[in-house]
PAFI-572133 format. One record per atom (N, C-alpha, C, O): chain; atom name; x, y, z. Coordinates in nm, 4 decimals. Example, Ala and Ser with C-alpha at 12.3 -4.5 7.8 and 13.67 -1.06 7.14 Angstrom:
BEGIN
atom unit: A, site: N, east: 1.3190, north: -0.5690, up: 0.7800
atom unit: A, site: CA, east: 1.2300, north: -0.4500, up: 0.7800
atom unit: A, site: C, east: 1.3200, north: -0.3300, up: 0.7800
atom unit: A, site: O, east: 1.4236, north: -0.3319, up: 0.8465
atom unit: A, site: N, east: 1.2850, north: -0.2250, up: 0.7080
atom unit: A, site: CA, east: 1.3670, north: -0.1060, up: 0.7140
atom unit: A, site: C, east: 1.2900, north: 0.0030, up: 0.7870
atom unit: A, site: O, east: 1.3409, north: 0.1138, up: 0.8039
% end
This chain:
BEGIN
atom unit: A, site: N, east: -1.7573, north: 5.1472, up: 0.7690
atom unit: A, site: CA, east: -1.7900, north: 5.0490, up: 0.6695
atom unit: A, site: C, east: -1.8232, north: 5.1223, up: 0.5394
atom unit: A, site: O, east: -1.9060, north: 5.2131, up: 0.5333
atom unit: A, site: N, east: -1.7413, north: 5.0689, up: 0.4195
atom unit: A, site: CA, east: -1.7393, north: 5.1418, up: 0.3081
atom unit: A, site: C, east: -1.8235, north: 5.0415, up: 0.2022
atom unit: A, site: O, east: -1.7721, north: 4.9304, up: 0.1900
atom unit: A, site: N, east: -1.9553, north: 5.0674, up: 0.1178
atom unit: A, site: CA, east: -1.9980, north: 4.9739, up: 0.0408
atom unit: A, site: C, east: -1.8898, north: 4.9537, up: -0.0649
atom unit: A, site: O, east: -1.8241, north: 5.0578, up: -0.0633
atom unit: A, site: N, east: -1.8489, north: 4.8862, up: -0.1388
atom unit: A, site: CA, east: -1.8011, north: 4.8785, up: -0.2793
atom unit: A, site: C, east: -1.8181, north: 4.8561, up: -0.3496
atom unit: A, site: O, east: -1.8623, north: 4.7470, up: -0.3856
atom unit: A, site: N, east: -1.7861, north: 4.9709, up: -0.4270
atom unit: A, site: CA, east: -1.8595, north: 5.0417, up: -0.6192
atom unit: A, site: C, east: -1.7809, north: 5.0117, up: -0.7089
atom unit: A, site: O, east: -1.6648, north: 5.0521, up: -0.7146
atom unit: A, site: N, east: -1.8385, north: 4.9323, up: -0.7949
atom unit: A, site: CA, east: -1.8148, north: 4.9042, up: -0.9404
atom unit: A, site: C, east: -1.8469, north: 5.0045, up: -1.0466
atom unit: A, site: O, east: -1.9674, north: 4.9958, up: -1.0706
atom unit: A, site: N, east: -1.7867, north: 5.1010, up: -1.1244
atom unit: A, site: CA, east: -1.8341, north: 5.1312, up: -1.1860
atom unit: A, site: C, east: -1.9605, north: 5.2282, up: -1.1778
atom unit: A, site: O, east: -2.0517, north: 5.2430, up: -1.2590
atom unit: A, site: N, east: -1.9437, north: 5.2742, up: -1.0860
atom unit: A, site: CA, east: -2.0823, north: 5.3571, up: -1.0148
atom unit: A, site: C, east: -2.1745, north: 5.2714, up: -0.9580
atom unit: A, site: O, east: -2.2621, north: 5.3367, up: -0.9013
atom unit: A, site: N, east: -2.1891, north: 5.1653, up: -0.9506
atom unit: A, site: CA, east: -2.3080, north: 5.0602, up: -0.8907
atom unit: A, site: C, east: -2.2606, north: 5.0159, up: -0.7908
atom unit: A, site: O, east: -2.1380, north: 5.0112, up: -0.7803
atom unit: A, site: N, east: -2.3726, north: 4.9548, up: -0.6532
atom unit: A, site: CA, east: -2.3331, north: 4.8984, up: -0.5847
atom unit: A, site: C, east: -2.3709, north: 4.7685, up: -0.5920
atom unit: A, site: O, east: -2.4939, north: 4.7673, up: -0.5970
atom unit: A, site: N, east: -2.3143, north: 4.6264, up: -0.5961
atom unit: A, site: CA, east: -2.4024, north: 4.4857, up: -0.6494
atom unit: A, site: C, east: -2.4700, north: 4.4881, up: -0.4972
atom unit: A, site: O, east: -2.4163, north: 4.5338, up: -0.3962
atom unit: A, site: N, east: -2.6255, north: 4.4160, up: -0.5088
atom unit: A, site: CA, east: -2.7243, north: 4.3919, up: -0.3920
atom unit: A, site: C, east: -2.7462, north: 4.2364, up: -0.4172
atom unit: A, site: O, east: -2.7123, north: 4.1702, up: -0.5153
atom unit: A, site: N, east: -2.8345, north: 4.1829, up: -0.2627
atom unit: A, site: CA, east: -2.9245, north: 4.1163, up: -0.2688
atom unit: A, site: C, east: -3.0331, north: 4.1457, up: -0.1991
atom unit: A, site: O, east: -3.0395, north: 4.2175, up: -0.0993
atom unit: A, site: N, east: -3.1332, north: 4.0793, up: -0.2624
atom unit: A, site: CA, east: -3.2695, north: 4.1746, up: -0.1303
atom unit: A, site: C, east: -3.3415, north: 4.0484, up: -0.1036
atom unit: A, site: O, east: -3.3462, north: 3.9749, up: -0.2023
atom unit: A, site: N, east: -3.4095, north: 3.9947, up: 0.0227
atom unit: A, site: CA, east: -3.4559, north: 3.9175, up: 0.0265
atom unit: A, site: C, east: -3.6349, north: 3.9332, up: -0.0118
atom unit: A, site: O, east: -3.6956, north: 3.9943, up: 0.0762
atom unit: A, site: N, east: -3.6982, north: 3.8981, up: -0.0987
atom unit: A, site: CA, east: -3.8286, north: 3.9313, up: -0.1483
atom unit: A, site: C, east: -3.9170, north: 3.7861, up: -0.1036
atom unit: A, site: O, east: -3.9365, north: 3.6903, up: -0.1783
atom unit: A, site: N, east: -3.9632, north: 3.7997, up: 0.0382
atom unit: A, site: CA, east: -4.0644, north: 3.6768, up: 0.0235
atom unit: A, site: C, east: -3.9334, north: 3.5839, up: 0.0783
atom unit: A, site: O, east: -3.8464, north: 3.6253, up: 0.1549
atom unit: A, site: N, east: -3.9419, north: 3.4375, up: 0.0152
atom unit: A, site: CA, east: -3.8405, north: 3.3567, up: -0.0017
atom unit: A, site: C, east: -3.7551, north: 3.3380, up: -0.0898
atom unit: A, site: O, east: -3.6836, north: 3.2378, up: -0.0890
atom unit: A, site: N, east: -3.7469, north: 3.4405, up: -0.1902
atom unit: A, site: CA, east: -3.6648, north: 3.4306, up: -0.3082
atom unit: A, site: C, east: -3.5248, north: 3.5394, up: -0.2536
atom unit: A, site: O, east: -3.5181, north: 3.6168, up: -0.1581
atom unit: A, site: N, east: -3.4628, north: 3.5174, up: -0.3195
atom unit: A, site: CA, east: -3.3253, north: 3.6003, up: -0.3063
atom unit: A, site: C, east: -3.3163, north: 3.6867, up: -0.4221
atom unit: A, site: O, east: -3.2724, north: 3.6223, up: -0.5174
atom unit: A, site: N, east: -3.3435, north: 3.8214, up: -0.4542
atom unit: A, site: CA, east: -3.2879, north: 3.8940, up: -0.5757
atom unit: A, site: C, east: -3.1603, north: 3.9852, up: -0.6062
atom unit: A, site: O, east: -3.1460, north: 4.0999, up: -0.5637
atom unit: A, site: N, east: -3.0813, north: 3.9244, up: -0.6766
atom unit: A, site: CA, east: -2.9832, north: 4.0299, up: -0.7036
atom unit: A, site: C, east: -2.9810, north: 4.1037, up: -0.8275
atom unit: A, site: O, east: -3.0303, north: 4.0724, up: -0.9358
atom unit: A, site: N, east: -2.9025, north: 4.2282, up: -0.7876
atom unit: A, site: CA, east: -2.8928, north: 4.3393, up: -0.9234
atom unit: A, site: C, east: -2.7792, north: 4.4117, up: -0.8446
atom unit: A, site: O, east: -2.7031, north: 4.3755, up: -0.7549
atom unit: A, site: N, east: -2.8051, north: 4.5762, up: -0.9414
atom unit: A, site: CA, east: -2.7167, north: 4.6969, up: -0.9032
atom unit: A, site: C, east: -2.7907, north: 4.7992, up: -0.8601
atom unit: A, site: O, east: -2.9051, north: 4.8168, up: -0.9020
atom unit: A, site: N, east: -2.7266, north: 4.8870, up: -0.7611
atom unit: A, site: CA, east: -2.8318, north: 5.0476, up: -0.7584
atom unit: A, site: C, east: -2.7540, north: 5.1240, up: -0.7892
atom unit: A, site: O, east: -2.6384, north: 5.0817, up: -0.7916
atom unit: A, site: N, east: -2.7732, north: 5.2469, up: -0.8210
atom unit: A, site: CA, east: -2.6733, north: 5.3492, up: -0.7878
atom unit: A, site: C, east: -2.6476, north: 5.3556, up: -0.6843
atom unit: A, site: O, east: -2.7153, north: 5.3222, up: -0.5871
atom unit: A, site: N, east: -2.5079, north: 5.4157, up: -0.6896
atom unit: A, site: CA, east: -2.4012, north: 5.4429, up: -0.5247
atom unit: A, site: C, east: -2.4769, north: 5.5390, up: -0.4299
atom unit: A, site: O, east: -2.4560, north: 5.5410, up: -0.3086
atom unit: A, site: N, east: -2.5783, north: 5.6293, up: -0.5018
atom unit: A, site: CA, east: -2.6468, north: 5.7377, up: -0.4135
atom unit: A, site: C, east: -2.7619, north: 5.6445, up: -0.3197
atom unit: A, site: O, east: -2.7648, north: 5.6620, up: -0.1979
atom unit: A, site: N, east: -2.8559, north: 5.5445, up: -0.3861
atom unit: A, site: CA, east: -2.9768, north: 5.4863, up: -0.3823
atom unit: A, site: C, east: -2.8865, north: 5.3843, up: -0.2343
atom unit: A, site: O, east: -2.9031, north: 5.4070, up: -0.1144
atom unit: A, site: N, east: -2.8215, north: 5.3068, up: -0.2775
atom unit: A, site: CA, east: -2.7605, north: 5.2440, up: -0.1718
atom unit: A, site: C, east: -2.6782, north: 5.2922, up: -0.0635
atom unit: A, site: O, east: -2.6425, north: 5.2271, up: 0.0347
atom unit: A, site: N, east: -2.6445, north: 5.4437, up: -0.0978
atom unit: A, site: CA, east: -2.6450, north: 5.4754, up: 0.0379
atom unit: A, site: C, east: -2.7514, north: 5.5190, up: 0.1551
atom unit: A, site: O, east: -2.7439, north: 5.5279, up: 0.2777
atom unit: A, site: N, east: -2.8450, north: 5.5399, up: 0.0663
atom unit: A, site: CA, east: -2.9767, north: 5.5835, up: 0.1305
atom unit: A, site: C, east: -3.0131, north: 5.4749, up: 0.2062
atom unit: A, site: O, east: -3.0098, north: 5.4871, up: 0.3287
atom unit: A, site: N, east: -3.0542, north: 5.3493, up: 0.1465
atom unit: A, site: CA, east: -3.1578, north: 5.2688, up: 0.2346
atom unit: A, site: C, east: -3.0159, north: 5.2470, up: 0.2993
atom unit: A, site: O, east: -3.0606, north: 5.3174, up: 0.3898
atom unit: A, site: N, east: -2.8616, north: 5.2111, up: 0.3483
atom unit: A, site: CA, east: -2.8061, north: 5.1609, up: 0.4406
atom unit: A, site: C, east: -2.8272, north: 5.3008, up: 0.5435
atom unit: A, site: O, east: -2.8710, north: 5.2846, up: 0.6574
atom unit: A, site: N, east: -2.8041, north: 5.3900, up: 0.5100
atom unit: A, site: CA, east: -2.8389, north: 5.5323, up: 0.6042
atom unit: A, site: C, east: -2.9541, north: 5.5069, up: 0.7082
atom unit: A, site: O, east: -2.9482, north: 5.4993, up: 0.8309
atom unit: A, site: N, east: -3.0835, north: 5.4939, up: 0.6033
atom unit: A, site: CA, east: -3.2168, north: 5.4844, up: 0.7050
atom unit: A, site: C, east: -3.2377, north: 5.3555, up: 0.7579
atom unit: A, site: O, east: -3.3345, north: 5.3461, up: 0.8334
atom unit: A, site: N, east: -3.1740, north: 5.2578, up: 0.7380
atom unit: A, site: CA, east: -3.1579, north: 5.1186, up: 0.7932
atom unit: A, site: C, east: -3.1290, north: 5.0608, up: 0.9561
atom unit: A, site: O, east: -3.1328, north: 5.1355, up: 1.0539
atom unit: A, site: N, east: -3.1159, north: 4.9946, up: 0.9591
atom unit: A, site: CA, east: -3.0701, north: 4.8624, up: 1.0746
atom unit: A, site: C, east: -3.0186, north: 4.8234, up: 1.0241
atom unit: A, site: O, east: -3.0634, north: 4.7713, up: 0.9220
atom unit: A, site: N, east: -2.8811, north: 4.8173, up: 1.0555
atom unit: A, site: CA, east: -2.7156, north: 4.7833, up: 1.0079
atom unit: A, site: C, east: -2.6738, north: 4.6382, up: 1.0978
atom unit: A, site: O, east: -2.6705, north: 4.6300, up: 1.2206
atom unit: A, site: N, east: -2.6582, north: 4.5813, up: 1.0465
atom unit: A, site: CA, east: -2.5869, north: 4.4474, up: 1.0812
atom unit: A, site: C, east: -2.5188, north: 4.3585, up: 1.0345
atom unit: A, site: O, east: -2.5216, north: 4.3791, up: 0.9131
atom unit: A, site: N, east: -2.4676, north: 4.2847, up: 1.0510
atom unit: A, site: CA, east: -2.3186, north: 4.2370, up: 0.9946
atom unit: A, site: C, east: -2.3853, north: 4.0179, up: 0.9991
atom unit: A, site: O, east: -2.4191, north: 3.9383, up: 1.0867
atom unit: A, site: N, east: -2.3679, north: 4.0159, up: 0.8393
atom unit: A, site: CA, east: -2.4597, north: 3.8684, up: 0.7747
atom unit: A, site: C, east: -2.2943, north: 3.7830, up: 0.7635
atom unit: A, site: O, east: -2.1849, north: 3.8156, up: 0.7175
atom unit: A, site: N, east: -2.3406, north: 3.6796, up: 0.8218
atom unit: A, site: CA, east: -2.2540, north: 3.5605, up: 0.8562
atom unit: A, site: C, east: -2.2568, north: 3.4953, up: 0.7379
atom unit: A, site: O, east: -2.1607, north: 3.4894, up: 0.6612
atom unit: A, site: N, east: -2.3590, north: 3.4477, up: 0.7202
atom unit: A, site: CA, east: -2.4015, north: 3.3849, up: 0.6217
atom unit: A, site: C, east: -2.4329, north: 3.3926, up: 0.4250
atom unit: A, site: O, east: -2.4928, north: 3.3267, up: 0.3401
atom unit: A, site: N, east: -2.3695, north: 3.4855, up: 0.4310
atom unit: A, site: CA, east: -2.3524, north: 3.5246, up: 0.2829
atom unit: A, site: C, east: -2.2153, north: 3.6258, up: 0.3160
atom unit: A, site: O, east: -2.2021, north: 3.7272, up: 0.3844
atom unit: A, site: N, east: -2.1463, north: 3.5660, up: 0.2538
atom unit: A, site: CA, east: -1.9819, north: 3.5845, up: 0.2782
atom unit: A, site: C, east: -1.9299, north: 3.7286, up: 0.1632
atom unit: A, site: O, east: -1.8271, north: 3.7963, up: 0.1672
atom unit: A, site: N, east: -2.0280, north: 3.7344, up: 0.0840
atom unit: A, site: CA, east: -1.9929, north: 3.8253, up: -0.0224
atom unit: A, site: C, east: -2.0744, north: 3.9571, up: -0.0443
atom unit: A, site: O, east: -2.0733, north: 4.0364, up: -0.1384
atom unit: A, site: N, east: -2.1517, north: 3.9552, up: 0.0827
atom unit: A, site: CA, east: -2.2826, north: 4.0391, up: 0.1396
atom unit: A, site: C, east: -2.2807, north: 4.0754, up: 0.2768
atom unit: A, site: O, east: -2.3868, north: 4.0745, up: 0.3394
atom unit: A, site: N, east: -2.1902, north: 4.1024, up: 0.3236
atom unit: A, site: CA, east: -2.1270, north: 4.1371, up: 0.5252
atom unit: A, site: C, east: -2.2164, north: 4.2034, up: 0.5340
atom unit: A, site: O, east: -2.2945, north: 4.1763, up: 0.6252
atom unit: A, site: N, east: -2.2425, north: 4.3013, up: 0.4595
atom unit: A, site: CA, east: -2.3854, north: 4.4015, up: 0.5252
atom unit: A, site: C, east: -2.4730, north: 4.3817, up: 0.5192
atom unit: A, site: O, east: -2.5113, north: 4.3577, up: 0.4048
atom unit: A, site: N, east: -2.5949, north: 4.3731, up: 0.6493
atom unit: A, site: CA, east: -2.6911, north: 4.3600, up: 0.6014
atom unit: A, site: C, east: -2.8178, north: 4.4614, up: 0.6841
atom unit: A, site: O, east: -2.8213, north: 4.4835, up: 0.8051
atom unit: A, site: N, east: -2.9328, north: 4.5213, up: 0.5622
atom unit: A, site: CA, east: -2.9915, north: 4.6318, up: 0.6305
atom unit: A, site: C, east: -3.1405, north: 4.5986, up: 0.6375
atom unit: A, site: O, east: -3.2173, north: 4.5866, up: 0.5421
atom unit: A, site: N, east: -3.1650, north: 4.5871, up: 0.7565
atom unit: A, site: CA, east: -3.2950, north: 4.5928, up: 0.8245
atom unit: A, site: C, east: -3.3517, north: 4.4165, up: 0.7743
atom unit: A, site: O, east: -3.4681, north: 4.4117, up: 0.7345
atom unit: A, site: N, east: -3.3063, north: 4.3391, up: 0.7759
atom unit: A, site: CA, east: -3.3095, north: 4.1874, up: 0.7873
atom unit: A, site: C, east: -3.3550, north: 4.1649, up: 0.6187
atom unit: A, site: O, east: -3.4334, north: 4.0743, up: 0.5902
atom unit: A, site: N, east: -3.3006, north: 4.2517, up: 0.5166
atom unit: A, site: CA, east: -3.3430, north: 4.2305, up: 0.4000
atom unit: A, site: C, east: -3.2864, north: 4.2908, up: 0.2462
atom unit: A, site: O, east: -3.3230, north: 4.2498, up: 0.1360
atom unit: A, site: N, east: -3.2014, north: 4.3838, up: 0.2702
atom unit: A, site: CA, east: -3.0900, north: 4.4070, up: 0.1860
atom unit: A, site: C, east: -2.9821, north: 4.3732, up: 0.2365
atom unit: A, site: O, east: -2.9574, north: 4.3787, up: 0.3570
atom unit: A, site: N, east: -2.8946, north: 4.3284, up: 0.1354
atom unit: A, site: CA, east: -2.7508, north: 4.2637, up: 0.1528
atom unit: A, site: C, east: -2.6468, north: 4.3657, up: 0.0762
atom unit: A, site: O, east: -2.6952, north: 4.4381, up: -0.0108
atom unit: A, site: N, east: -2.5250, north: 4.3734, up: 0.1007
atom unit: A, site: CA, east: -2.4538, north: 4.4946, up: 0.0398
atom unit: A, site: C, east: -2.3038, north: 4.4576, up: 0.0725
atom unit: A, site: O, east: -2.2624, north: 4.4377, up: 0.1866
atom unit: A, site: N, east: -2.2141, north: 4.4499, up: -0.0635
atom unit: A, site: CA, east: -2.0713, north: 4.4281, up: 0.0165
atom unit: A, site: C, east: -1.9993, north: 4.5044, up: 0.0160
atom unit: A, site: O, east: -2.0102, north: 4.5822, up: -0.0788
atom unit: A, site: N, east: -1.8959, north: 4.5289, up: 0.1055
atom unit: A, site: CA, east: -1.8370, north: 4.6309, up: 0.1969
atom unit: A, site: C, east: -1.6908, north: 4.6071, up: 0.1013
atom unit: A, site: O, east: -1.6713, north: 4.5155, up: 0.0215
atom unit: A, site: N, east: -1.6084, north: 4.7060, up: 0.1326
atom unit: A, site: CA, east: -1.4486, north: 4.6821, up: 0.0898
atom unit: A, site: C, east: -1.4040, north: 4.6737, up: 0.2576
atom unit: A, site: O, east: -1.4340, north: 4.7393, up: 0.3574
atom unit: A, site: N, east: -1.3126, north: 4.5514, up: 0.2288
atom unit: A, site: CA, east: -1.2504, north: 4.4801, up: 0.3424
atom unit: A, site: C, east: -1.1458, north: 4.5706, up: 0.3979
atom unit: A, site: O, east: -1.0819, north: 4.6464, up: 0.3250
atom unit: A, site: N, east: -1.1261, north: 4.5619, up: 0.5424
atom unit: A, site: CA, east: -1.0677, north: 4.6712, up: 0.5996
atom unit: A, site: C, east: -0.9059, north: 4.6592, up: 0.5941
atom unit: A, site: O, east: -0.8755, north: 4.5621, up: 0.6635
atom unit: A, site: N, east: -0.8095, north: 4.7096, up: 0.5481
atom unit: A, site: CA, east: -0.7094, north: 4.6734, up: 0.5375
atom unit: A, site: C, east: -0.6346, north: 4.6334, up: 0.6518
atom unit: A, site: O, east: -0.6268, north: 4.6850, up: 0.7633
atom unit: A, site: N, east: -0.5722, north: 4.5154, up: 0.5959
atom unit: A, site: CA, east: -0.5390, north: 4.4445, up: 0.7531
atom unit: A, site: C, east: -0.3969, north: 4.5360, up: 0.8133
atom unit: A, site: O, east: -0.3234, north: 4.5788, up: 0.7243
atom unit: A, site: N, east: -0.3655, north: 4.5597, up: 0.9255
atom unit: A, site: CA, east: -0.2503, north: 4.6226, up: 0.9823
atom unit: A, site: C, east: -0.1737, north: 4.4924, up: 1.0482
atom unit: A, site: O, east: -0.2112, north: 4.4309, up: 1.1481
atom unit: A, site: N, east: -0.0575, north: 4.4657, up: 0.9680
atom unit: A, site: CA, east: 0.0410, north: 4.3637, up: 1.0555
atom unit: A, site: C, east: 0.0747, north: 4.4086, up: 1.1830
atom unit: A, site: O, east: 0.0239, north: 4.5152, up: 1.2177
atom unit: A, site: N, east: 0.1325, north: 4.3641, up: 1.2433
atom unit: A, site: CA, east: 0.2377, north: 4.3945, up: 1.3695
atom unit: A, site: C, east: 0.3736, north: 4.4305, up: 1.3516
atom unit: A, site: O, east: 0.4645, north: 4.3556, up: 1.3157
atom unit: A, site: N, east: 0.3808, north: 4.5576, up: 1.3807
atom unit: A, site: CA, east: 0.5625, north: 4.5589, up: 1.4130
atom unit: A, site: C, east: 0.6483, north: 4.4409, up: 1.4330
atom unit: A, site: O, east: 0.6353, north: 4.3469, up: 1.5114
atom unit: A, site: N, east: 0.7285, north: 4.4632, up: 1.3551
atom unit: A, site: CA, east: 0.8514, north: 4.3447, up: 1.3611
atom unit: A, site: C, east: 0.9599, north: 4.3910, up: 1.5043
atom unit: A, site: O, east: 1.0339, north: 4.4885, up: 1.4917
atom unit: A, site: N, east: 0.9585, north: 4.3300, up: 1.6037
atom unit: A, site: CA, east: 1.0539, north: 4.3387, up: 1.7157
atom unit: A, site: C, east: 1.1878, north: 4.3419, up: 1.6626
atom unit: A, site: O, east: 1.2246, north: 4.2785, up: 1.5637
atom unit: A, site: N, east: 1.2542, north: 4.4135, up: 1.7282
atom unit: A, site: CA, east: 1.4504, north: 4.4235, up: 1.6971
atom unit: A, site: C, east: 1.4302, north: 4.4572, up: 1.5940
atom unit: A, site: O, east: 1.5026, north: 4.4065, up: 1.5083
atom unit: A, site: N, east: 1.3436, north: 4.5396, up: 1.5559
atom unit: A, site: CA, east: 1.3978, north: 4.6269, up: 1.4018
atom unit: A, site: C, east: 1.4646, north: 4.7420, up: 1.4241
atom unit: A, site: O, east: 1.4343, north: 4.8224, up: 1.5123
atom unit: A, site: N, east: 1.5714, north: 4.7557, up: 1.3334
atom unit: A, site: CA, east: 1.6880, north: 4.8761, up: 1.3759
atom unit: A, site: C, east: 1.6140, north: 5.0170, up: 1.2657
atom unit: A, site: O, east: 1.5921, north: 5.0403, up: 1.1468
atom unit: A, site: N, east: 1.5955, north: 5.0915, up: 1.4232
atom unit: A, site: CA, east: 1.5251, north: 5.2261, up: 1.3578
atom unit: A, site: C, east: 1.6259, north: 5.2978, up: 1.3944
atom unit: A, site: O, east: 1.7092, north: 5.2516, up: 1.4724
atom unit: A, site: N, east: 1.6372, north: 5.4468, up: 1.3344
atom unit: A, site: CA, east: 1.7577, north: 5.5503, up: 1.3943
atom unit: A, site: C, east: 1.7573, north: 5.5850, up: 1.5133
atom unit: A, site: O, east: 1.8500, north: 5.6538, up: 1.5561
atom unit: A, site: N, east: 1.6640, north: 5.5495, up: 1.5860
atom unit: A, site: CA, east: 1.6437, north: 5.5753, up: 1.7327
atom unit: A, site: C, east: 1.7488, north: 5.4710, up: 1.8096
atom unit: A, site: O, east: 1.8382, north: 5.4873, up: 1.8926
atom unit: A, site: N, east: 1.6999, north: 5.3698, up: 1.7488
atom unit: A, site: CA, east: 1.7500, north: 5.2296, up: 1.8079
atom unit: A, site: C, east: 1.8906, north: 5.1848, up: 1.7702
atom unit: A, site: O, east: 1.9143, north: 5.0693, up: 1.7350
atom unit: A, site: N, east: 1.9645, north: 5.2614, up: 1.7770
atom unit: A, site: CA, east: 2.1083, north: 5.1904, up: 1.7522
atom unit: A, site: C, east: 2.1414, north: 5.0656, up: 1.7939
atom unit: A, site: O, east: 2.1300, north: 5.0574, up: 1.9162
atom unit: A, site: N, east: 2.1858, north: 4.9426, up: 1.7313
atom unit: A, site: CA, east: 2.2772, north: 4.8701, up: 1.7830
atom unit: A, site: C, east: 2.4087, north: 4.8514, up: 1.7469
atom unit: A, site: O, east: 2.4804, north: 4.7755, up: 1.8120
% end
């Protein structure tokens, strides 16, 4: 799981109390607290998948999807 950086920042949310705060950290700062954290994966904020120790939120770059081989494709192996 890769956070993703804007510009050197990573965008957050942190949950403070009952309020929700967002900003930026540096890419170093946010790797730290996900490092020393409890890593888990937030359902519920779609633009925030990560989430560390039930109180920072952090979004990830999406994993590139791998299609499936196309069947009967003519490779040089595969003569028809």
């Amino acid at each position: 799981m890769k956070l993703l950086v804007h510009n050197g920042k990573v965008a957050y949310l942190y949950q403070a109390g009952k309020d929700l705060v967002s900003g930026e950290l540096e890419v170093s700062v946010a790797q730290a607290i996900v490092k020393g954290g409890k890593k888990t994966k937030c359902e519920d904020k779609p633009y925030f998948p990560l989430c560390v120790d039930d109180k920072w939120y952090f979004p990830i770059e999406e994993e590139p999807t791998i299609k499936p081989s196309k069947k009967g494709r003519k490779t040089p192996d595969n003569k028809e």
